[in-house]
Phi, psi and omega in degrees: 000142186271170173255163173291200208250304163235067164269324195273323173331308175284321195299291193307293220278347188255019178095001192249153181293318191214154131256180167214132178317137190132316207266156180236150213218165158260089198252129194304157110319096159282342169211112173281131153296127140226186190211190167321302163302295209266341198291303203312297196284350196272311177329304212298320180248034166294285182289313164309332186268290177302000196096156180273335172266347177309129187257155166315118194293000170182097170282037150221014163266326150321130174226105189246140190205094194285156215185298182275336168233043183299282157268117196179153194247017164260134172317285170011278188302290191331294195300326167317297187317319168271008170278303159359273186280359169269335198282264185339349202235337184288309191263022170030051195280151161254005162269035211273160199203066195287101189326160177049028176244153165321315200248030169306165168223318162090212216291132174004267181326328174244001159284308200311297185314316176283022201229334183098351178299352200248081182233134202300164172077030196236165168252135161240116173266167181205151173253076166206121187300339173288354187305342221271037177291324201283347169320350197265320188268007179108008184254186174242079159273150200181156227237136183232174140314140188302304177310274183320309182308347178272338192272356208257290171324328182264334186248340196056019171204152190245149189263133185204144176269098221299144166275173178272110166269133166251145245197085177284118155294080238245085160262165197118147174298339199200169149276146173309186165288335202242041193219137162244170142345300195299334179269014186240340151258008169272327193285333152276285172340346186257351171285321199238010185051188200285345170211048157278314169237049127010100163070014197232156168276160191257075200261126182280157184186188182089176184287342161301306178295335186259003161301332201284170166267161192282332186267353168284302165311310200296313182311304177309286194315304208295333186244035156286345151310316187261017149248024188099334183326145141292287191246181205206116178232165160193104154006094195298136179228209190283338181280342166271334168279003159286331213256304174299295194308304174301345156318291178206131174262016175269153202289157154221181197228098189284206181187154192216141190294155182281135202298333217257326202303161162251131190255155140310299179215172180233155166235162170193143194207133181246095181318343204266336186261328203284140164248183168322120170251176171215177182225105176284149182288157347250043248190169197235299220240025169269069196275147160218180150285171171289294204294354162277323257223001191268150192112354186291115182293146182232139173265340209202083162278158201224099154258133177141163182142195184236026158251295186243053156232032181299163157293302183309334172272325171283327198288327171318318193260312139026274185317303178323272164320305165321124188067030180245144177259130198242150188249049175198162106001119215201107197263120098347052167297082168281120195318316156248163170303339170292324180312296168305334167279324188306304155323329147304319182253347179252147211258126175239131186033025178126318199248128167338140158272003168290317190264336150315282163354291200287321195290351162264352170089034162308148173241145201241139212243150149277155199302157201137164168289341191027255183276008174304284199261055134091260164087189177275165198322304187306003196291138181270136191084353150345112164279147147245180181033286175218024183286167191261089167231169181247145195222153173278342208276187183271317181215157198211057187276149185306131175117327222306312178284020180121251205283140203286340188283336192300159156239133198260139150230161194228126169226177153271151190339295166344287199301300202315282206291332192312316168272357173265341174265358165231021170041029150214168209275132191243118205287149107024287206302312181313317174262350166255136183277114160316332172292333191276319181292000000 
């Protein structure tokens, strides 16, 4: 029987011809990930299991990139960054993506890929549960623990357990106009709930999926996590070696499932049916349609994440938004500094989308994680109290975005400006024009 996509993957890193879901294996590491939150303990018992002089198994395989409580006057926070910069400067790591530097970046999850790091038929750990985002470029990635990320720095290979794949089908040639990613993995995750694939890969596939943009892929891998997933995978083609390539000049090798593989289960989904989803507080998988949901009074939209602070998510909302006056608080984040220039230079009908954004009253962010994850009070874009908002963001449990009393709904760019311009939750569809979009 052939294997999956990533089945065969863990088989090349740990020596073996074959796996099988079940077997736990010793598998090499091509990239450790870490950030702000999780690098310090990870640091810390790094150097306790292994020693204060111990170096690192391969600094160019480390990748550290503060990112989530960055800007902010909290002591805490800070000093994470500078246990940070000092662990980098001890180990002469060059990958370091050090704040208030030229080579700052902002969130992970979309540096890694512009950094060159996300290359198919490779393994990547991260100690962040969204790493399993790189799943998008054909590799096997997935979010670890402080302890395995310690064990990994001194050794490079992790004891892991093959997953079970299940195999989401995506027919239609395209997405509709007035459809994203984001309504197509709220739609699932609402299907199959928040531990519906538990310990299993998630692999999206079929002609639809070879249809997406890469930053489209990224949006599905990255939030297979809040249905359980161990990974997010999706079968590297020419839009992903155009994507790589343009990146990195280090070689890979891809991999691809055997015609032949055995899935746990299948899905099939027809794009042409699918409509605008939302996620009601306080669940992933608390699904509704937008057009069920309209009319919902709002206090606050939110663009941004490593889920929706993409180029493509802004251009989306843009599209929306533009020559509109917004009736609610209305956040602008871009996931990385590249993201953020890209808002300068790139263009809807003539005009920046930085200044649709500004010429609509948006309040605009430095690239960073900001309100995804709550972070200290000064954090920008923080909910207090009992407020209402719909976010591009991932996840929307109480407390996750600041206050524990607010309620988060989570849509796509599209449902987000759509509804920041009538300040209640609004389908998509009402404003968009295929010529515009």
């Amino acid at each position: 029987m052939g294997m999956t996509l990533t089945e065969k993957i863990l088989a090349r890193h740990s020596g073996r011809e074959h796996v099988n879901p079940g077997d736990t294996v010793w598998v090499d590491v091509d990239v450790l990930m870490t950030h702000d939150v999780c690098g310090p303990p990870a640091i810390s018992i790094f150097q306790r299991e292994f020693g204060e002089n111990a170096r690192v198994w391969d600094r160019e395989k480390l990748v550290i990139i503060p990112d989530h409580y960055i800007f902010t006057n909290d002591k805490f926070a800070n000093r994470n960054v500078d246990i940070l910069r000092a662990f980098a400067a001890e180990q002469d790591l060059p990958h370091f993506y050090d704040v208030g530097t030229d080579r700052y970046k902002g969130v992970c999850h979309v540096a890694l890929p512009e950094e060159g790091f996300t290359r198919p038929g490779e393994v990547l750990f991260g100690t962040d549960s969204h790493t399993c985002t790189a799943g998008a470029f054909g590799q096997f990635a997935t979010g670890i623990g402080n302890t395995d990320a310690a064990f990994i720095m001194g050794t490079g290979k992790l004891w892991v357990k093959v997953p079970e794949t299940m195999r989401f089908v995506f027919g239609g040639a395209s997405l509709p106009p007035y459809l994203m990613a984001k309504d197509i993995i709220l739609r699932i995750i609402g299907d199959i709930g928040v531990d519906g694939a538990t310990y299993r890969t998630m692999e999206f596939a079929g002609e639809g999926v070879k249809a997406m943009t890469m930053e489209d892929r990224m949006t599905l891998t990255n939030m297979a996590i809040e249905a359980g997933g161990k990974n997010g995978v999706v079968e590297p083609d020419q839009i992903t070696e155009k994507y790589v390539k343009a990146r990195t000049d280090k070689l890979y090798e891809p991999v691809y499932s055997d015609p032949d593989a055995h899935y746990h289960s299948e899905y099939f989904y027809n794009l042409e049916e699918m409509v605008p989803m939302v996620a009601k507080p306080h669940s992933p998988d608390n699904k509704a349609t937008a057009e069920e949901l309209e009319g919902v009074k709002l206090d606050r939209a939110y663009i941004g994440s490593c889920t929706g602070g993409k180029l493509s998510d802004f251009r989306a909302a843009a599209g929306i938004i533009r020559g509109n006056k917004l009736k609610i608080d209305t956040y602008i984040v871009p996931a990385t500094t590249e993201i953020a220039r890209g808002l300068e230079t790139e263009t809807l009908l003539g005009t920046p989308l930085i200044e649709i954004f500004r010429e609509a009253g948006c309040k605009i962010g430095n690239a960073s994680c900001a309100a995804c994850l709550g972070g200290p009070s000064d954090t920008f874009g923080r909910l207090n109290q009992e407020e209402v908002c719909i976010s591009t963001t991932n996840r929307n449990y109480p407390g996750r975005m600041g206050s524990k009393a607010a309620r988060v709904y989570l849509a796509s760019p599209y449902t987000v400006a759509a509804s920041a311009v009538t300040g209640v939750i609004t389908d998509p569809r009402v404003f968009i024009q295929e010529t515009v979009i």
